[in-house]
Every structure is written in structure tokens, then in C-alpha cells.
N, C-alpha and C positions, 0 to 999 in steps of 0.2 A: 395768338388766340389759342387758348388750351383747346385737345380733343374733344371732339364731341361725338357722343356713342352713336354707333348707328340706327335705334331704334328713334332718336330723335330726328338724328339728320336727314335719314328716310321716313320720315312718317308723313302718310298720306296727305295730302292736299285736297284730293275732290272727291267724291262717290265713285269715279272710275276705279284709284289709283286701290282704294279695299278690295280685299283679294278675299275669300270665301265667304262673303255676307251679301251676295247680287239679290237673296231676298227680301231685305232688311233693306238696303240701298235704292232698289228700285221704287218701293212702296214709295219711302222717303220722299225720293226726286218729283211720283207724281202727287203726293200729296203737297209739295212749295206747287209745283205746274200751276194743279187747280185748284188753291188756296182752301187746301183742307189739313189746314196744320192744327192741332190739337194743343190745349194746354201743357199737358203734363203727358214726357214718355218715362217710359221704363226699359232702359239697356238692359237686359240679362244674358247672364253666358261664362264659356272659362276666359281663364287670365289673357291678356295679350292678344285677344281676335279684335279690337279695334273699337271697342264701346264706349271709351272715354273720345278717342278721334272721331269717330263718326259726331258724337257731340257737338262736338268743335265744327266740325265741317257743315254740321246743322245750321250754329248760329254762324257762321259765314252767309249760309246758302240766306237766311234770315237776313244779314245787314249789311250785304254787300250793293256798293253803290251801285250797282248793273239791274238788282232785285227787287221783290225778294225771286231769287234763279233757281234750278237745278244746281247750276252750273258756276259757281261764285266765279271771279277772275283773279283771285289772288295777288291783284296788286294794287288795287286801291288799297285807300289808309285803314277803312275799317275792317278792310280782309288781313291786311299786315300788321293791326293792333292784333285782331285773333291769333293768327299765327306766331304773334312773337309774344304771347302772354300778359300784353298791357291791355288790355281795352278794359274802358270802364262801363260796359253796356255787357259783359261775357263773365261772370261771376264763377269760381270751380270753389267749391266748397270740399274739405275732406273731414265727410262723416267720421272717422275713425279717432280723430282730432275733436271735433267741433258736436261732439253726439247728446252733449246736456240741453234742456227745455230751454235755458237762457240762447244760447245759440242762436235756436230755430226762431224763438220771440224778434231776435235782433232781425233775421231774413225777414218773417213777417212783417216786420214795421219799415224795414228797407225796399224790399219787393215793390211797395205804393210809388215811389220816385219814379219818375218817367226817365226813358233812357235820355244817354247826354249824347250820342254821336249818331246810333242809329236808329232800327224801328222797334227794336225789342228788346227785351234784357234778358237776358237766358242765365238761369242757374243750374251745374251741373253738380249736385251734389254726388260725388263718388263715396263708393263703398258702402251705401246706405242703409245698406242690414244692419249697419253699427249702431243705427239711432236708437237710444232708452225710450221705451216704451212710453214716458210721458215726451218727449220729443216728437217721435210721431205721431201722437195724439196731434200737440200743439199745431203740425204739418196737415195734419188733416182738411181744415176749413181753407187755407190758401190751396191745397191740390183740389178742392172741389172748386172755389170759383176764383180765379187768381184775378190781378188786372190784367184788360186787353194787351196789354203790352209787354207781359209776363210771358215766358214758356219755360218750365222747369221738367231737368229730365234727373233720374234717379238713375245710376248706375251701379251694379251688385254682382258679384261672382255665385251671392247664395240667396236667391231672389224668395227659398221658402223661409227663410227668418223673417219675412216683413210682414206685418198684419195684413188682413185680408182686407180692410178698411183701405186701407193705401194701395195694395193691386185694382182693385175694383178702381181706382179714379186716375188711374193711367192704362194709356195705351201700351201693351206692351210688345217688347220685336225680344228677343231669340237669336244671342249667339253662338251659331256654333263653330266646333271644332275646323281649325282649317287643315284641310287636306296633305300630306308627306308631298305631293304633286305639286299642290301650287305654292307650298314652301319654298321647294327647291326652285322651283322657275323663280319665285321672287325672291331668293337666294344668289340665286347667275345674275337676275338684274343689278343688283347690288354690286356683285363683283366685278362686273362690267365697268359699272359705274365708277369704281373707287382702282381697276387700272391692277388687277393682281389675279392668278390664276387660283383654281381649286377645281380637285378631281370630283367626277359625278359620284363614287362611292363616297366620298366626304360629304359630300352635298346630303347624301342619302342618310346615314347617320345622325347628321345637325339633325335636319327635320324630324327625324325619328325619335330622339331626344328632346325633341323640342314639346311631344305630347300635343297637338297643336296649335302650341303660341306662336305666333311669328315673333314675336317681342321676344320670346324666350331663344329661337332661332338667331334674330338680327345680333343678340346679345353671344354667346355663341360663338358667332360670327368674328364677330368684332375679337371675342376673346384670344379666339386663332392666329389672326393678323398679327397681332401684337407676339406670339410664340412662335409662327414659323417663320422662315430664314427667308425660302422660297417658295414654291408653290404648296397649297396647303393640299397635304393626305389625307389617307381615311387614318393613317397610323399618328397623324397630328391631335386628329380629333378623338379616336381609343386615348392617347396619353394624357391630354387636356383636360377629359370628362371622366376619365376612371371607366368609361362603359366597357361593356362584355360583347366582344367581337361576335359577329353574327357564327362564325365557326365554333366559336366555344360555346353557344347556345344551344348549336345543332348536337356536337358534341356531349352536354348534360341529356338532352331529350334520347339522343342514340343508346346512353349510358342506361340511365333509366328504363326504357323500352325494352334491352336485352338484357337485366337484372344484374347491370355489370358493378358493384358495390365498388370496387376496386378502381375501376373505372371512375365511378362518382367524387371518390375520396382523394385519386391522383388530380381531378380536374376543379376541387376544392383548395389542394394546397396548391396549384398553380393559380389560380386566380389571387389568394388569398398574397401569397410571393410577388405578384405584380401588384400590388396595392389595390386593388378592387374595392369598392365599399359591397361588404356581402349584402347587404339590405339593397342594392343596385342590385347586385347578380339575382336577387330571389325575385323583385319585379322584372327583372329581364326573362327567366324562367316563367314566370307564370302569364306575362305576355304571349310567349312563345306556343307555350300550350293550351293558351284561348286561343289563336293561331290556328292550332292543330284540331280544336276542337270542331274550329269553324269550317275546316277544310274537310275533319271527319265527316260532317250531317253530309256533305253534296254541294256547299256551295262555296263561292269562290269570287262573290260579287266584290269591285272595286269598294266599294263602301263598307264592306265588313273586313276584309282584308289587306291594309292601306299598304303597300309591301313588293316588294320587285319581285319582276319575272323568275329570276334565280332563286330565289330564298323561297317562293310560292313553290316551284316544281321540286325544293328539298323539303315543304311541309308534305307533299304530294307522296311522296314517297316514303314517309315515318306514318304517315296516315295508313298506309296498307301492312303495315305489322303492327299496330296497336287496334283498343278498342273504346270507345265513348265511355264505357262506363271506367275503363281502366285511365282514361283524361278526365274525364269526372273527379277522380279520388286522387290524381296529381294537381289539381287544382283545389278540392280542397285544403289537402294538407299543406302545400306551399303558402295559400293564402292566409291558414291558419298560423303557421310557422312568419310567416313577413310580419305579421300583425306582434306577434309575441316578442318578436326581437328588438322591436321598437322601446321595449324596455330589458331589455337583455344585455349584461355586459359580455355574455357567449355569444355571439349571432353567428361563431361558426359550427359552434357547438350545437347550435340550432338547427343549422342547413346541413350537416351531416346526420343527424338523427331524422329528419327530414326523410334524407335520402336513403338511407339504410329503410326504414321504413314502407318507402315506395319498393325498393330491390327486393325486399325480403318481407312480403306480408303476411308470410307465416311465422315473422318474431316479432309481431306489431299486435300486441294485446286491446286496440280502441277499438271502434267501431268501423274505422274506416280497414282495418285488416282483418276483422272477421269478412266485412262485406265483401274484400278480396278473395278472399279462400270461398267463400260460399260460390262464390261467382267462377272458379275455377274449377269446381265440383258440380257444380252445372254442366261448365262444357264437358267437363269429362263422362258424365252421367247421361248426358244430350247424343252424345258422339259427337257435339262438334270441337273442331279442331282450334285448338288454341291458337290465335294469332302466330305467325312465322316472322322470327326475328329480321333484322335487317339484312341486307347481303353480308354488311360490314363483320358481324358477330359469328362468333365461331358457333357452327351447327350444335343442337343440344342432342347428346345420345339418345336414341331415340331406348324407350321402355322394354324390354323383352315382356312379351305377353304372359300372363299370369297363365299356369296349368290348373285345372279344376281338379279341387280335391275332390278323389273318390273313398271313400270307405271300403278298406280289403272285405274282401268275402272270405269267411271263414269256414271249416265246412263242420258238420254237426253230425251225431250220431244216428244213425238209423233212426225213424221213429219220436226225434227229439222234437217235443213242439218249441216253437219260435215263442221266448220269453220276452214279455215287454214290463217294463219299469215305470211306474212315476217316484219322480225322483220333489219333494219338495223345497228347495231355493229359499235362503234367506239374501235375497237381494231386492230390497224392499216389500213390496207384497207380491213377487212374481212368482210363479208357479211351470215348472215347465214340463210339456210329458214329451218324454225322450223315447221316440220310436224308431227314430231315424236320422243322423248327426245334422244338426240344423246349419243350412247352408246359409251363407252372405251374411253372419252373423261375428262381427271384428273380436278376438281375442284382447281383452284390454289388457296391460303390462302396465311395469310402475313407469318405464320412457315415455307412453303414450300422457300420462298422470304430468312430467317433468316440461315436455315437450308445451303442451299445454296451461302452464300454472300460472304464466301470464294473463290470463285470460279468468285463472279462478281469482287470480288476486285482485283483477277490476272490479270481479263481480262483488266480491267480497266487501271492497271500497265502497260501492255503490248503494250495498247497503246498509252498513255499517262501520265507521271508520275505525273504533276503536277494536274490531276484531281483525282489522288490515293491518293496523301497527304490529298486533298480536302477532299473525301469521307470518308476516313479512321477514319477520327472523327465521323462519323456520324451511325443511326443505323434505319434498318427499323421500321419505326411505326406501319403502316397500309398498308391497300389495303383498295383504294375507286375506285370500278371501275377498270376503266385502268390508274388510280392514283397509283403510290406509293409513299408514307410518306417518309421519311427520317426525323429523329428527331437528331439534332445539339444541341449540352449545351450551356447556358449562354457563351458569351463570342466569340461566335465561328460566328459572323455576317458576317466577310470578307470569311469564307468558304460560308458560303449559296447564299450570293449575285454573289459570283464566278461561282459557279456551278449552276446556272440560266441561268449565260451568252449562248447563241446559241451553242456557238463552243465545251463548256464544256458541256452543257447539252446532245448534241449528242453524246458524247463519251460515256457516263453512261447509257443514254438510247440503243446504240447500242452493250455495252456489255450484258446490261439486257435481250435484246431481243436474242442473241446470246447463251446464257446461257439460257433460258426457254421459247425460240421460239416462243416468244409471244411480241408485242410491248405494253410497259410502260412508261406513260409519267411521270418525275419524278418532285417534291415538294419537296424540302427545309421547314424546319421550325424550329423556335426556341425552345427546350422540354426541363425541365428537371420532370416533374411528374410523375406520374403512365400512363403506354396505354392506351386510353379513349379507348371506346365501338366503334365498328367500325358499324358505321349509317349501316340502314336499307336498302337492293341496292332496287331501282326505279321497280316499278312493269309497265307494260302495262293494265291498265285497270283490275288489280287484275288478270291476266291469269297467273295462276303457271306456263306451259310450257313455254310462254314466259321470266318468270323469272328465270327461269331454265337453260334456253338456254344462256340468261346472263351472269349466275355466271359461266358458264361451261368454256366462253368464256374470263372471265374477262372484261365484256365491261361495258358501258354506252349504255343506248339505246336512240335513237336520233328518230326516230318516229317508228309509230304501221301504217302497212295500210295493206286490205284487199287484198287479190287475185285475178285477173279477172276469 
């Protein structure tokens, strides 16, 4: 006799033998007890929690010759036609297959025939989301008054695809997720059973992979036996399933947390060298830090965190050098990036840019890296203290303290009264009167301009594309004033003379000023040589505060006049 997988050869027999549905199952048993068995159910739930079996084990509990019981006896004839797939009273229909109006007509007119062995006919239409829209119409008048000797149950993984017509005339049960816990125990029983060892850290992986199916587990399972020699490993089941060891998980999260790029990109081309599917390693990642997210808020309940004591006290410990918002924005971007790869022939190209991104979110131009730096400028502005990296991570130098700039006192001649200036500022419509050197006010430079151009260039996209193409060839030169350079290569003449035009010029200039809150009038020019020296700015009459006030402002200064 050829093998038989383990999902079949273990598959449940009784309402006991279902492992994480006791809600679902108890209802069940007392509704045969006090003969309030319903028409028509509706299985719902994920893959492999036992919706099609419990079916089965319905219409046993329905026409077994003991019945109709909780408790079927699996060995009379009509319990062992169900179980072996013959009986002519247990009808399994697959929607997915069978989902035209003709089909459902055929059930309809079959449904009337009374059963031939026991007391009822049960149809278990699987996958029933499949049914065309005139199908389940046609399904409609049998699910409201079937015949007494009828019970049909619908089974669906996506129970919101079915008309609301068809929920409303079933009862419906809910199944969920079975628990990493009672996998593995119904894991050991299995092994038991079949006379072969495996280590608890193996056990704990299956289930963990298994998202949880047991079906998906038993299968797994089965796969192993058949690869290992002797007793099955955790290092059986890493080589079998390609998954990402619980260490190299810790490992990216450590990487990440202490902005270690290097780090990120050495534990990229290692996984990648071990064949890893990267779309695995980026759901194993963004599990990890839902993980962490959950362990940030405070809580730690078995239900939200399905996960052993070890791996729990190392989320414990990454949770107190990071912060929510800073897991917030490693969850979006990975689940953005997962999502995107699914059509990517790069998916490592994906998951490195990813991570560069998280490391360095001061050269991440989207929103999710402004909202970093803003958020960094907070604490720094707050006085609170930035998160403290991991033990693992080398200490960051800490900042030598800024000295506050004072203004020399200079001293004056006898008798000299104290001159004061307005000076008028062409840096948009500002005005500034210069009595005294204006403190906390940033000296903009062309680095600060370069540093930044990520950021103009989104903005730029965002509101018009075709002055992004335009710019995007192009690179800051200088600061002259309230001048900025843009320097274009050889070649590139129908860009410069475009972005002159009025319409385009305002686009560039009003992202710039958006971006550094400062109005800049912008220049095209033809470059391809070395940055010249950027000229000396315009003094007033050689008065340093005046030129001070200037450069603070980024202006040109248009005249000098006294004060009354």
C-alpha cells in the first residue's frame, strides 16, 4: 500500500480528537444531545483548522447507527462509509470545480431523494465563495427550506465573498487560528505514534511555520521524516523550509535598532548565500517586529504573542532600546517593501534599500524619513533622551556640547553714540532690523541645499512630474545670496531653458521654500567642471553685523539706511 500523508492518516475522528475549535465543537455536540440541529451551517476560518473534518464528523454524529450521538462509534458501516469516502447519504461537493447555475440545479433536484442508508443526507459544499453569483442565487430557496432529511454545510476560507442572502440562512461557527502550543503537543502525538524522535526546538519552528494550520504542520511534518536520517532537528527543518533562524531575526532587529547598515547588508548577503526566499526573510522580519511592537505597549498576553519563553525575554530586551513610533515606521516600510517584491525581479534589491532606509533616515526622501527626523528633533528639542542602543552595539560618541556664540564687544570712541541699522533683505518679503546678532537663527550653505535635495526632488514630483524629470538631471552648485546654482552637463540645454520658464520655475522655487522655509530664487546653468569658489556676499559699508544678519538670512542686501 502506497504512503499515506499524515494529514489524512491522522485526521480526526470525533469532536474530542479537534484541537483548537472546543467552541465550535461543544455547541455542535449539544445541539445533536438536544436535537437542535439546524439546516444549513457555515464553516468559516483559515486553511487547515478542521472545517471540512468537523463536517464529516457531523454527519457521522447524524447517521451513526448508535445516533443520532455526540459521540459517533466509528465502526459501524455508516461511520466507515463516512470515513472512507463512500457513503451514499455524505455528499462533498467542490465549489471551485462545480460553481455554474447548472451544478447547483443538479443538487437542487438531487437534495429531494431521501437518503439510502441513514437519516440524513448532508451536503458539504467546500470552498463556497467560488459559487457565480447566479449559482448562489439558484442555492438560495433550498438554504431557506431544504427537505427534513437534508442538512447542508458551506465551507470558505473567505466567508466575506458570499452574499449576505446566504449568510443570513445559515448558522454560522468561526474558525480560528490554532495555537504554536497545541500544534506542537498534537505534533509529539503524531511522533509518538509513527515510532521516530524530534527535538522540541523543531517542534517549535513546524508550528511556527505552520501560521496556524495543523494541516499545514502534519504536512511539514511528514516532509521531514522523509529528509531526515535520524532524529529530526531544528537545523532539519531551517534546511527543508528555507526559514530564517530565530537568531538571524534577532540579529536584523539588533542591526536595524543600532543603525548598523553594514550590519544589515553582511546579514543580507548571508541569508541570500544560504538560499533563503527573501520574501520569507521580509515576513519573518515584519512578524518579528509586530512581536516587538506588542511586547513595546506592556503586554505580553499568550494570545498576542504565540512564542517561547526565550525568544519572549530577547523581544524584552530590544523593546527597551527602541521606540513605538520608531516600530511603527519598520513595519510600515517592510510591509510596503514585501508587498512590492511580489512583483520585483530585485527582492534583494528591495530588502536592502528597505534597510538602508530604516539605518539612515536622514537619506530616505518619503515620508516615512521626514517623520523620522522630525521625530528625532523632538527628542532632541524635548531633552528627552534618545533610546540607548543595545548592550551588543558599540557606544555612540557622545556630542561635545555646543559653546554659545557671543558677539565681541568692541570698544568706541568717547562720546560715540551707538549706531543702529535697518538693513532691507531680499529673501522673500522679510525685513530684518539688525540691532543685535540674531541668535538660534541656522546659517544656510549650499551642503545644507545638497544634503537635503532628496526631499526637494519628492516635492517637486508631487507636484509636477514634468519639472522632476527636468531637475533630476541637475545638481546644486552654489548659494549666491538668495540665488541658487543648479549646475546641468553638456547637452542638457532644453532642461535649463524649460525650468526658467515662469510656470516651471515656480514649482522648484515653491518646493524649495517649503522644504527650508526660506524663499530661493533658482538659476540654471550649463557645468561640467570642478564647484568654483563661491564670491564673497555684499557687505554694507564693511559693518560685520550687517553681514552677518545677511548670511543668517540668506539674502542680498538692497540698501543700508540709518534710523530716525
Amino acid at each position: 500500500m502506497s504512503h499515506v500523508s499524515f494529514y489524512r492518516k491522522w485526521r480526526p475522528k470525533t469532536f474530542e480528537e479537534i484541537i483548537g475549535q472546543e467552541r465550535v465543537t461543544r455547541t455542535l455536540q449539544n445541539a445533536i444531545r438536544t436535537n437542535r440541529v439546524v439546516h444549513a451551517y457555515l464553516f468559516a476560518g483559515h486553511r487547515g483548522t478542521g472545517k471540512t473534518t468537523t463536517a464529516r464528523i457531523l454527519a457521522k454524529a447524524l447517521n451513526c447507527v448508535q445516533g443520532p450521538t455526540p459521540t459517533p462509534d466509528n465502526v459501524c458501516p455508516n461511520c466507515e462509509a463516512i470515513s472512507g469516502g463512500y457513503s451514499m447519504d455524505v455528499i462533498e461537493i467542490d465549489a471551485a470545480s462545480n460553481r455554474g447555475i447548472e451544478e447547483i440545479r443538479e443538487l437542487r433536484d438531487r437534495i429531494r431523494l431521501a437518503p439510502t442508508e441513514g437519516r440524513y443526507k448532508v451536503y458539504i459544499i467546500d470552498e463556497a465563495h467560488m459559487l457565480t453569483t447566479e449559482a448562489a442565487n439558484a442555492l438560495l430557496k433550498t438554504l431557506e427550506e431544504p427537505p427534513a432529511h437534508a442538512i447542508l454545510v458551506l465551507v470558505t476560507t473567505e466567508p466575506h465573498r458570499l452574499p449576505a442572502t446566504i449568510l443570513s440562512r445559515c448558522q454560522r461557527f468561526d474558525f480560528r487560528r490554532v495555537s504554536q502550543k497545541e500544534i506542537v503537543a498534537r505534533l509529539k502525538h503524531i511522533a509518538a505514534g509513527e515510532g521516530f524522535a524530534i527535538d522540541d526546538r523543531a517542534l517549535a519552528l513546524i508550528a511556527g511555520n505552520a501560521d496556524g494550520s495543523v494541516r499545514d504542520a502534519e504536512s511539514i511534518l511528514d516532509q521531514l521524516t522523509a529528509f531526515a536520517a535520524g532524529p529530526i532537528t531544528a537545523r532539519d527543518v531551517v534546511t527543508v523550509l528555507g526559514v530564517v533562524e530565530e537568531q538571524t531575526a534577532l540579529g536584523f532587529a539588533d542591526a536595524v535598532i543600532t543603525r548598523d547598515v553594514a550590519g544589515c547588508l553582511a546579514l543580507v548577503s548571508r541569508v541570500v548565500d544560504e538560499g533563503k526566499d527573501l520574501r520569507q526573510v521580509m515576513r519573518t522580519l515584519i512578524d518579528h517586529f509586530r512581536d516587538l511592537l506588542v511586547v513595546k505597549t506592556g503586554s505580553r498576553d499568550a494570545d498576542l504573542i504565540d512564542t517561547t519563553e526565550a525568544r519572549l525575554a530577547a523581544l524584552a530586551t530590544q523593546a527597551e532600546h527602541t521606540t513605538i513610533e520608531d516600530v511603527l515606521r519598520v513595519l510600515n516600510i517592510l510591509s510596503g517593501t514585501e508587498g512590492e517584491s511580489r512583483w520585483s525581479p530585485q527582492p534583494r534589491l528591495l530588502l536592502e534599500i528597505a534597510l538602508i532606509r530604516l539605518c539612515r533616515p536622514e537619506m530616505d526622501p518619503t515620508v516615512e524619513g521626514l517623520r523620522a527626523r522630525v521625530q528625532a528633533i523632538e527628542h532632541r528639542l524635548g531633552g528627552a533622551p534618545d533610546p540607548a542602543p543595545p548592550a551588543s552595539a558599540p557606544p555612540t560618541p557622545a556630542k561635545p556640547p555646543e559653546v554659545p556664540r557671543r558677539r565681541p564687544t568692541q570698544s568706541r570712541p568717547a562720546g560715540q553714540e551707538d549706531v543702529k541699522a535697518e538693513v532691507t533683505v531680499a529673501s522673500g518679503a522679510a525685513v530684518a532690523t539688525a540691532d543685535a546678532e540674531p541668535a538660534g537663527v541656522p546659517v544656510m550653505v549650499i551642503e545644507d541645499v545638497r544634503r537635503q535635495w532628496g526631499r526637494v526632488l519628492e516635492e517637486v514630483k508631487r507636484t509636477k512630474m514634468f519639472c522632476h524629470a527636468l531637475l533630476i538631471e541637475g545638481m546644486p552648485l552654489r548659494l549666491e545670496g538668495s540665488v541658487l546654482v543648479i549646475g546641468l552637463r553638456s547637452g542638457y540645454n532644453f532642461h535649463a531653458e524649460n525650468l526658467h520658464r515662469p510656470e516651471n520655475r515656480s514649482v522648484v522655487e515653491g518646493a524649495v521654500e517649503r522644504i527650508f522655509q526660506r524663499r530661493l530664487r533658482l538659476q540654471c546653468t550649463i557645468y561640467d567642471g570642478p564647484s568654483p569658489a563661491v564670491e564673497p556676499a555684499v557687505t554694507a559699508d564693511g559693518d560685520p553685523l550687517v553681514t552677518k544678519a545677511a548670511e543668517l538670512f540668506g539674502a542680498q542686501i538692497l540698501e543700508v539706511k540709518p534710523l530716525e
